[in-house]
Structure formats: structure tokens, C-alpha cells
C-alpha positions in Angstrom: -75.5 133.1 -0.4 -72.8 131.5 -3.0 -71.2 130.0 0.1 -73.9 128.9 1.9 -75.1 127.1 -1.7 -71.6 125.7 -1.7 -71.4 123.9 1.5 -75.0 123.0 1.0 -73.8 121.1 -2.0 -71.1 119.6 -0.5 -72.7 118.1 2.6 -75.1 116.5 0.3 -73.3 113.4 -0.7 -73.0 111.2 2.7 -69.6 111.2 3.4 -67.3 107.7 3.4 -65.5 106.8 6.8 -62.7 103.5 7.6 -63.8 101.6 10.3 -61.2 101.4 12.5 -59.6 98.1 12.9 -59.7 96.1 15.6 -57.1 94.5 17.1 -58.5 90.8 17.2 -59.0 90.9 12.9 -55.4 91.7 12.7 -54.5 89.0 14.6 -57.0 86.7 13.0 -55.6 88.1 9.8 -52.3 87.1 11.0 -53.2 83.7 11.8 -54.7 83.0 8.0 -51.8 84.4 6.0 -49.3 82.1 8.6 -51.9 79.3 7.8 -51.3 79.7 4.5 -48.1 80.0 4.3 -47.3 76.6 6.0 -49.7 75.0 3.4 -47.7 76.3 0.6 -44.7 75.3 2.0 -46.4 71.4 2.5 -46.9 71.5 -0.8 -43.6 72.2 -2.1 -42.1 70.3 0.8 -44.6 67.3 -0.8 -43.3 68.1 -4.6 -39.4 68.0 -3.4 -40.2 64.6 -1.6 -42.0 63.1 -4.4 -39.3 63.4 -6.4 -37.1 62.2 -4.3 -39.0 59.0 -3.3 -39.7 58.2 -7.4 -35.8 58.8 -7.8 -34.8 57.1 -5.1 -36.3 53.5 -6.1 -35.0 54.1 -9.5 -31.8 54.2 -9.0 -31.4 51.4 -6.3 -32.8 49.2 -9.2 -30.1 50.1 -11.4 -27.4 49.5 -9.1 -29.4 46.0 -7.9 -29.4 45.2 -12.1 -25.5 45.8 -12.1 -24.6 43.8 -9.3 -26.4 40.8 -10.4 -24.8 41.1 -13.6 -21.6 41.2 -12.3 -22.3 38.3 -10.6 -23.2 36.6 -13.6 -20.3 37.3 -15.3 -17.9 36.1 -12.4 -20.0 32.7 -12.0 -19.6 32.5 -15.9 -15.9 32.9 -16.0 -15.4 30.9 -13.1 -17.1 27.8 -14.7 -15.2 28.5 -18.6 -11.7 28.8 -15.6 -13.1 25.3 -13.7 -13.8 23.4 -17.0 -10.2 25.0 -19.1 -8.5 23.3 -15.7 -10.0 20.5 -15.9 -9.7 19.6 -19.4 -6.0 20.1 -19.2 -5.7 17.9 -16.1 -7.4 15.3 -18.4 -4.6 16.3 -21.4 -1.9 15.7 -19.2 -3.0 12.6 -17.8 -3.5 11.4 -21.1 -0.3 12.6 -22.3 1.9 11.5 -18.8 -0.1 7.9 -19.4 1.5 7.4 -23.5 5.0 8.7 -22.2 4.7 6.0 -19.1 4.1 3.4 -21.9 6.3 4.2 -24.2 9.4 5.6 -22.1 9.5 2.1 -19.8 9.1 -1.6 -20.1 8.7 -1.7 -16.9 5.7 -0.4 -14.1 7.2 2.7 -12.6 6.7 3.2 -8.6 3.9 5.3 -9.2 1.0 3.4 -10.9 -2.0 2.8 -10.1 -2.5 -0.6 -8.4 -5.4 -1.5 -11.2 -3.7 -0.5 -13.7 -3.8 -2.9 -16.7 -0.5 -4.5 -17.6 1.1 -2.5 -21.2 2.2 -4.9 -24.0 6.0 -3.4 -23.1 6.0 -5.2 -19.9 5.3 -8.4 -20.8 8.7 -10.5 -19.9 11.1 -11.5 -23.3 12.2 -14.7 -23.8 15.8 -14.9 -24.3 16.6 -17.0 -27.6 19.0 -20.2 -26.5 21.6 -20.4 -28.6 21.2 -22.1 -31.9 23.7 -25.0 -33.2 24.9 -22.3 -35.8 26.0 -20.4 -32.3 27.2 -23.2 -30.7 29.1 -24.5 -33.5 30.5 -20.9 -34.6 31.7 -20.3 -30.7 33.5 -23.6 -30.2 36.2 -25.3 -32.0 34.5 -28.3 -34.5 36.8 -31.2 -36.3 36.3 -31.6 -39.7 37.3 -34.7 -42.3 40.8 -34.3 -44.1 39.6 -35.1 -47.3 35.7 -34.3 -48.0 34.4 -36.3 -50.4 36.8 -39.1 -51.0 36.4 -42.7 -51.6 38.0 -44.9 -48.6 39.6 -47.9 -50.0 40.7 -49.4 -46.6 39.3 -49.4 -43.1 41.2 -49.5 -39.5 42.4 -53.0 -39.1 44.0 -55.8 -39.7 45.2 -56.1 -43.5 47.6 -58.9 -44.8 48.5 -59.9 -41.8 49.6 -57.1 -40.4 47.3 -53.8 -38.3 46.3 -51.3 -40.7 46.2 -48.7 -37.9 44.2 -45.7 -40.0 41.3 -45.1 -43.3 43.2 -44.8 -46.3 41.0 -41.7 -48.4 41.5 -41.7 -52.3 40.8 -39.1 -54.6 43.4 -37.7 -57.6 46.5 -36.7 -56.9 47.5 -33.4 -56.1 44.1 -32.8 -53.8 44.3 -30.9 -50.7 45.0 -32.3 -47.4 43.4 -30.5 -44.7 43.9 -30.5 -40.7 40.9 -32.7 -38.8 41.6 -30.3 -35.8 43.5 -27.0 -34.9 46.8 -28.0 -32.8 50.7 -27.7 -33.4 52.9 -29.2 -36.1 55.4 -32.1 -34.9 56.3 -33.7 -37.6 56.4 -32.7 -41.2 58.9 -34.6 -43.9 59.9 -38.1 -44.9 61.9 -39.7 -41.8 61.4 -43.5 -43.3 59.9 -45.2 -41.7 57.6 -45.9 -44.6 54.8 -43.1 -44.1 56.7 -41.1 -46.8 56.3 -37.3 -46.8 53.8 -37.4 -43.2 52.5 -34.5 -41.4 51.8 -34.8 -37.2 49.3 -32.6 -35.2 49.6 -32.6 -31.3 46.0 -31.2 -30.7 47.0 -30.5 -27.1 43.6 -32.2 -25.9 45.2 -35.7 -25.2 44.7 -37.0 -29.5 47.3 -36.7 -32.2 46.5 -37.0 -36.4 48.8 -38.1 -38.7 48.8 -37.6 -42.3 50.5 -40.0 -44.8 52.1 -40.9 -48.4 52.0 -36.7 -49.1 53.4 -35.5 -52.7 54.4 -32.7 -50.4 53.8 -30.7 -47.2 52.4 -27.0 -46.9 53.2 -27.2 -43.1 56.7 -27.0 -40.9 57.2 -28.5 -37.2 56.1 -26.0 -35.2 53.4 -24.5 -36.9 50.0 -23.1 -35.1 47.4 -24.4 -37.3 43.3 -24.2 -37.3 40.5 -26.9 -38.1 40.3 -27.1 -42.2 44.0 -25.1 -43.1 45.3 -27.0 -46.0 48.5 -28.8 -44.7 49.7 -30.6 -47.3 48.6 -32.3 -51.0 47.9 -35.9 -52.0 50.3 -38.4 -53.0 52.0 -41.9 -53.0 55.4 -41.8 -51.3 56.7 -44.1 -49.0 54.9 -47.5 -48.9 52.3 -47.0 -51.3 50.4 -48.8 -53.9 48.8 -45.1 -56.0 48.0 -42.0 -54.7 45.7 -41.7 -51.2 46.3 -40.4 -47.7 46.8 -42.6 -45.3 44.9 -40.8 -42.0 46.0 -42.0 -38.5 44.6 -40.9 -34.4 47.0 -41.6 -31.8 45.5 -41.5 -28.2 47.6 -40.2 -25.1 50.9 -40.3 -26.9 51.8 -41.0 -30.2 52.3 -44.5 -31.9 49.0 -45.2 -29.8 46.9 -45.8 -32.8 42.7 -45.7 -32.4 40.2 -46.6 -35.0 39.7 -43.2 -36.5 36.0 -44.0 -37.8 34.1 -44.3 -33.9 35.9 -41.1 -33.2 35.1 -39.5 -35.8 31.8 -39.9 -35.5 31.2 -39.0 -32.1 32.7 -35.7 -33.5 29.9 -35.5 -36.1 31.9 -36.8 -39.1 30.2 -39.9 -40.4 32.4 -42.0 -42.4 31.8 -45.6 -44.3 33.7 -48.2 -42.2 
């Protein structure tokens, strides 16, 4: 009785059974999770190239940002280098252009066809000699006795040729030579002139100097225009003290009038 109670309790819940499955919903099963599977891998496959496509861009920009910067530091440089060169071309044109000027008087080979002419190359004039120069480079005569009264002319006097200018001034006053030459006489010989000094100028003309108190000079002497050759006096034929002054021409004893040449020798004197 107890057992038949016990299996009548049992059988009275309906009891549960699995379906078997069938093949086609595994395989439609299958299919889904597969499905699904390649959709999640899309989506990460999407995510990972995302990222790389906003990264990408990015960083092409930086490197096109550099380069153009570079570049504008290079043209930069390039223009300070372009404009450094050619202010010191300028400098040393400048500089070669003063150094041309003052270095030569003269154009060099290498200037410029227009160039304007520089005050250095304008021609000199050569100074001609003055008549200080001329007169200081060639021999002058001079009068024997500056400043001295002449108390006879060349001529004739009492009858007889007075053959030279007679110069007075006090005794005792220098005598000096008209014209540089060589001593040939120098003494009293008497013939009249008293103590007389000769001059052989070597030039074709001989002076004579007359009635000395005494000569400074000795036959032979070298002497120069103006060198004192003797002093003042009254010997020989003579009246007071004066000197008697003769110009032989050609040879001696060939008395001139010694006024006309005097003056064509610059030496004006009253006769």
C-alpha cells in the first residue's frame, strides 16, 4: 500500500524532458555566433583604423609645418648672406676708388671710360725760371766801385784819349773785380797807371784797374765777379785819389768805352 502511495505520488508531477536537438539549430547556431564574431572584430578593426587615420594627418602636418619653416629660415639667411656680399662689394669699391685717387696722378689701365677726371690728374705747369734763377746760375758783371761819383768819362781829355771812367770816392775804398777771370798784371811797371791790376776774362775782354794805394791780388790769381782786388788810391799819374777803370777788347791796349758795355751787362752808369 505504502509503495503503491509512493509511486502514485511521484508520477503525479508531469515529468520534464530535453528536446533533442536537431542538427540544422546547431548549425544555424553556428552561423550567428560566427556572425557575430566578425562584427566584433569590424568593430575593433574600425576603432584601430580610426586612430590610425586621425594620427596619421596629424602628424604629416607637423612635418609639412617643419619643412616650411626650414625653408624660411634658409631663404632668410640667404638674403642677410646676398645683402652682407653685397654691401662689402660696395665697401670695397668705395675704398679701391679713394686709394686709385690718392695712390696715382695719373688714370690707371683699368678705369672706367666715364669716369670723371680727379683733381690729381690735372697736368702741372712747370714754373720757368725766374731772373733770381737765371741770374744765380750764370756768371753776372758787376761795377768796381758801387756808389761812386765819376769825375771823367771815356774820351778825349786835354788833348789826348782818356781811354776809361775815372770812379771817386775816399781813399782807401775797396776795389772790386767787374768779372771773374785770371790776374795778368798786378804792381806799378810805369807806365803811369801806378799800382794797376789786369783781368784776362778769358771771354775775348780785359779790365784794368788804376792809380791803386795797393793791390790785394798777384799775377796769376783765379778770381770771381765782386772779390776785392785791390784799395783806392792816387799813384802814378794822378791828380787825388780815384780809380781809373779801363775794357780792352780782343787783346789788350785795345781800349772800349767802358759805359755802352757796361750797360748792355746791366750796369747803368752816368756818361
Amino acid at each position: 500500500m505504502q509503495n503503491d502511495s509512493s509511486r502514485s505520488r511521484r508520477s503525479t508531477k508531469p515529468a520534464r524532458h530535453r528536446r533533442p536537438t536537431s542538427t540544422r539549430g546547431r548549425v544555424l547556431r553556428a552561423v550567428a555566433a560566427a556572425v557575430a564574431g566578425l562584427a566584433l572584430t569590424g568593430v575593433a578593426v574600425t576603432a584601430a583604423t580610426g586612430d590610425d587615420q586621425d594620427a596619421t594627418p596629424n602628424g604629416a602636418v607637423d612635418i609639412d609645418l617643419r619643412a616650411q619653416a626650414e625653408a624660411r629660415a634658409q631663404a632668410e639667411a640667404a638674403a642677410q648672406a646676398e645683402a652682407a656680399a653685397r654691401a662689402a662689394a660696395v665697401a670695397r669699391a668705395d675704398r679701391s676708388a679713394r686709394e686709385s685717387a690718392s695712390s696715382s696722378p695719373t688714370p690707371s689701365a683699368s678705369a672706367s671710360p666715364t669716369a670723371q677726371p680727379s683733381a690729381s690728374t690735372t697736368p702741372k705747369v712747370t714754373a720757368k725760371p725766374t731772373a733770381t734763377t737765371t741770374t744765380a746760375s750764370t756768371p753776372t758783371w758787376v761795377i768796381p766801385m758801387a756808389d761812386a761819383a765819376i769825375t771823367s768819362c771815356y774820351g778825349p781829355r786835354w788833348g789826348i784819349l782818356h781811354a776809361g771812367i775815372d770812379f771817386a770816392l775816399p781813399a782807401g775804398t775797396p776795389v772790386r773785380a767787374a768779372f771773374g777771370g785770371t790776374v795778368t798784371k798786378a804792381g806799378d811797371v810805369g807806365d803811369g797807371y801806378g799800382i794797376s791790376v789786369i783781368i784776362d776774362h778769358g771771354n775775348g775782354y780785359l779790365t784794368h784797374y788804376a792809380h791803386l794805394s795797393t793791390a790785394k791780388v798777384s799775377v796769376g790769381d783765379q778770381v770771381d765777379a765782386g772779390d776785392t782786388i785791390g784799395l783806392e788810391g792816387s799813384t802814378g799819374d794822378s791828380t787825388g785819389p780815384h780809380l781809373h777803370f779801363e775794357v780792352h777788347q780782343g787783346q789788350l791796349w785795345n781800349q772800349i768805352d767802358p759805359a755802352p758795355f757796361l750797360r748792355e751787362r746791366g750796369i747803368d752808369v752816368a756818361c
